[in-house]
C-alpha positions as CSV (number, residue, x, y, z in Angstrom):
1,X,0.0,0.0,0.0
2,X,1.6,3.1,-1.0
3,X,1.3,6.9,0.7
4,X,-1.5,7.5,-1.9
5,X,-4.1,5.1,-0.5
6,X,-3.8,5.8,3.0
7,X,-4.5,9.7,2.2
8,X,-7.1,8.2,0.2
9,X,-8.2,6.5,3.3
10,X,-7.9,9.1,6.1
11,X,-9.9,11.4,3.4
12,X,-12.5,8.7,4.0
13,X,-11.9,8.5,7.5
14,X,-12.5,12.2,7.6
15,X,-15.6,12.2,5.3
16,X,-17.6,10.0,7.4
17,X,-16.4,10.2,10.9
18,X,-14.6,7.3,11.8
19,X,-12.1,7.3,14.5
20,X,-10.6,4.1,13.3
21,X,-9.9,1.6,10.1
22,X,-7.8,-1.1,9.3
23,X,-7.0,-2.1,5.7
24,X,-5.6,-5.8,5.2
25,X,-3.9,-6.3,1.5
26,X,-1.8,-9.4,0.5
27,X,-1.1,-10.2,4.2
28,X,-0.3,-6.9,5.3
29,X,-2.4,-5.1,8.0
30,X,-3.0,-1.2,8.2
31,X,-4.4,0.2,10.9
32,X,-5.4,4.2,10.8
33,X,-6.8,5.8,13.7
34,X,-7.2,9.3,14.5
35,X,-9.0,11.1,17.9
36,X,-12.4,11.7,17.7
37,X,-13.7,15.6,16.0
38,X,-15.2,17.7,19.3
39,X,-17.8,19.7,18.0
40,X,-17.0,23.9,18.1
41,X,-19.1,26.3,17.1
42,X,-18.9,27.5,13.2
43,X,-16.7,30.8,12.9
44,X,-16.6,33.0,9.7
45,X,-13.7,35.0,9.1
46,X,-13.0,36.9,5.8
47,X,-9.5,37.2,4.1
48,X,-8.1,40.2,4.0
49,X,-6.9,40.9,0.2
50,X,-3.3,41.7,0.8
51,X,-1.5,39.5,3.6
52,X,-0.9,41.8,7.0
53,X,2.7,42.9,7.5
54,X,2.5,41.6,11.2
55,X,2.5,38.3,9.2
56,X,5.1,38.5,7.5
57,X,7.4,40.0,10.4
58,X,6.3,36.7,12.6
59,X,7.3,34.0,10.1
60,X,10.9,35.7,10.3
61,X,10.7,35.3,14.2
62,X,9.5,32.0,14.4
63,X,10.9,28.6,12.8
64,X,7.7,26.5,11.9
65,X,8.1,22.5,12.4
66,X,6.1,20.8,10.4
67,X,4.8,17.3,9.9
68,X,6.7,15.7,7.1
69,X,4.1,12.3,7.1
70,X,0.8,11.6,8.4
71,X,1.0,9.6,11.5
72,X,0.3,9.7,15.6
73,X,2.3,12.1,17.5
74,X,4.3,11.4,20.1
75,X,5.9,14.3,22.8
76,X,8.3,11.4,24.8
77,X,10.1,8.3,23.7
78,X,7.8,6.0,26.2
79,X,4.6,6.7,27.7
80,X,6.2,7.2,31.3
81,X,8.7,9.2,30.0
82,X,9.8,13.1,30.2
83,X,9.4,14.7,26.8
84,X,11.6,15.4,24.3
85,X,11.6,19.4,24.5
86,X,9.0,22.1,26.4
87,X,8.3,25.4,25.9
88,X,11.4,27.5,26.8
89,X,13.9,24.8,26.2
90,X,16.8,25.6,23.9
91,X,17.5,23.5,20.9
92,X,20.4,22.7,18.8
93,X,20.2,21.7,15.0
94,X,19.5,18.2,15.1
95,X,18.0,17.4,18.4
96,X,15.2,15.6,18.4
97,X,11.5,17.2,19.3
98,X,9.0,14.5,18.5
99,X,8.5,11.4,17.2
100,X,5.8,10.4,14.4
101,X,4.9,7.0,14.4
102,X,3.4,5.7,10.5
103,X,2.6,2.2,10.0
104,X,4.4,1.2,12.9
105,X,7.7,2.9,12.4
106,X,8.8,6.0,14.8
107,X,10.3,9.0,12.6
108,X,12.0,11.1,15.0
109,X,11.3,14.6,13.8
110,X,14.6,16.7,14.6
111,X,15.2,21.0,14.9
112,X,16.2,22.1,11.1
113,X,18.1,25.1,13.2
114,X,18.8,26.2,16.7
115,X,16.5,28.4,18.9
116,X,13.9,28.6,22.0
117,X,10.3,26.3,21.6
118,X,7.7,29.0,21.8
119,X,4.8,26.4,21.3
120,X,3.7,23.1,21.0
121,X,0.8,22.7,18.4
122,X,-0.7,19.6,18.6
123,X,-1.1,17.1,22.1
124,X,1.0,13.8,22.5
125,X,-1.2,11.0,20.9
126,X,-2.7,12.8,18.2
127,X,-2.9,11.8,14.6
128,X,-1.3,14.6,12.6
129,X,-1.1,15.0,8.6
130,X,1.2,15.9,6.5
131,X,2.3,19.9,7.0
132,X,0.8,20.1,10.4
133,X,2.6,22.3,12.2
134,X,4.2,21.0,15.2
135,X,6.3,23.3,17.0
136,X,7.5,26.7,16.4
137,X,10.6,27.9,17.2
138,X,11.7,31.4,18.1
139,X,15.0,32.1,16.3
């Protein structure tokens, strides 16, 4: 099964609600799983026409880390364990935030450049897509 069908599938997954699917092809087992949606209140915003310049002065403070797969989220190596970074920690090129487990393997997802975690986006044990953002970093 390639990356393809399971977006294909968590579209699904997405389209009708379901918290959980598994997927067996020639012997191999996929399991996809993702927390349940809590229900908010609908909010319209409009677009302004021209981005803000605020904007573009924060994405020159801040380092956004994104998820590079779609998988489960993980803030410690082990369940009982401290995790990887917090807010205020400094990190060096290369360390390692997060993990993101896909089709059991864990991808450690590591700083692309040194700085100070300003915040953590998403909550350990949540299923995050591709380009979530994860962390951001203040240069």
């Amino acid at each position: 099964m390639n990356e393809t069908d399971i977006r294909k599938y968590a579209e699904l997954m997405q389209e009708l609600g379901l918290t959980g699917l598994e997927i067996t092809e020639d012997n191999k087992v996929v399991r996809l799983e993702r927390t349940a949606p809590t229900p908010s209140k609908e909010v319209i915003s409009v677009a302004p026409s021209s981005p803000a310049p605020a904007a573009a002065v924060e994405s020159k403070d801040y380092i956004s880390v994104k998820s590079p797969i779609v998988g489960v989220f993980y803030a410690a190596p082990a369940e009982n364990a401290a995790p990887y970074v917090a807010i205020g920690d400094h990190v060096k090129k290369g360390q390692t935030l997060c993990i993101v487990e896909a089709m059991k393997l864990m991808n450690e997802i590591t700083a692309e450049d040194s700085g100070i975690i300003s915040e953590i986006c998403v909550n350990g044990g949540q299923v995050v897509e591709f380009g979530t953002e994860l962390f951001r970093i203040k240069k």
